[in-house]
N, C-alpha and C positions, 0 to 999 in steps of 0.2 A: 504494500500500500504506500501510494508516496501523499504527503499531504502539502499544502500551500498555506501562503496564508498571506494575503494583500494585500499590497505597501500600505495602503492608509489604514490598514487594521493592523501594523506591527507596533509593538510599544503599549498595547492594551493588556497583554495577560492570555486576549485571545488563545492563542496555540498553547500557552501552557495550559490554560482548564483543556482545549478541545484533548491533549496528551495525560492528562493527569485521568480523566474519563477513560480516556480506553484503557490506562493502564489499569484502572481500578475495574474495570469489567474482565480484563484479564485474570486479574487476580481470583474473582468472580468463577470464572471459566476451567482453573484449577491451573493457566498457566504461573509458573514459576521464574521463567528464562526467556529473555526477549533479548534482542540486538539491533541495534538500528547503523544503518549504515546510511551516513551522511555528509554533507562536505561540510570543510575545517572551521567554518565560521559560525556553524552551528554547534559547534564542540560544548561552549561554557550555555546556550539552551539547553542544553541534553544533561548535562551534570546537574542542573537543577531539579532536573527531576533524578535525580541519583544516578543516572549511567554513568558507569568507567571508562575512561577511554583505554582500549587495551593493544590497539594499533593504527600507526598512522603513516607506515611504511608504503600502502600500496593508493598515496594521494598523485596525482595526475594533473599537473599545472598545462595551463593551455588557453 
């Protein structure tokens, strides 16, 4: 699933609740282990909601 979320909605909180929902429906769902794979800029959004970054070896500048 890839999500978006649109320049005049960045800065709201938006994408964190719309991420914090699914993860809690996951949780819900009996998932345990999730991964997201995303580009570098969205590194410190994703650690907010707890992910580790656990490689960043295979980023692709262009």
């Amino acid at each position: 699933m890839r999500l978006f979320n649109r320049s005049s909605f960045r800065g709201k909180s938006i994408g964190l609740r719309i991420m914090e929902t699914l993860y809690k429906q996951q949780l819900l769902d009996g998932i345990k282990f999730d991964f997201v794979d995303a580009e570098i800029y969205l590194i410190p959004f994703f650690e907010k909601l707890g992910y580790k970054t656990i490689d960043t070896s295979n980023i692709m500048f262009g």
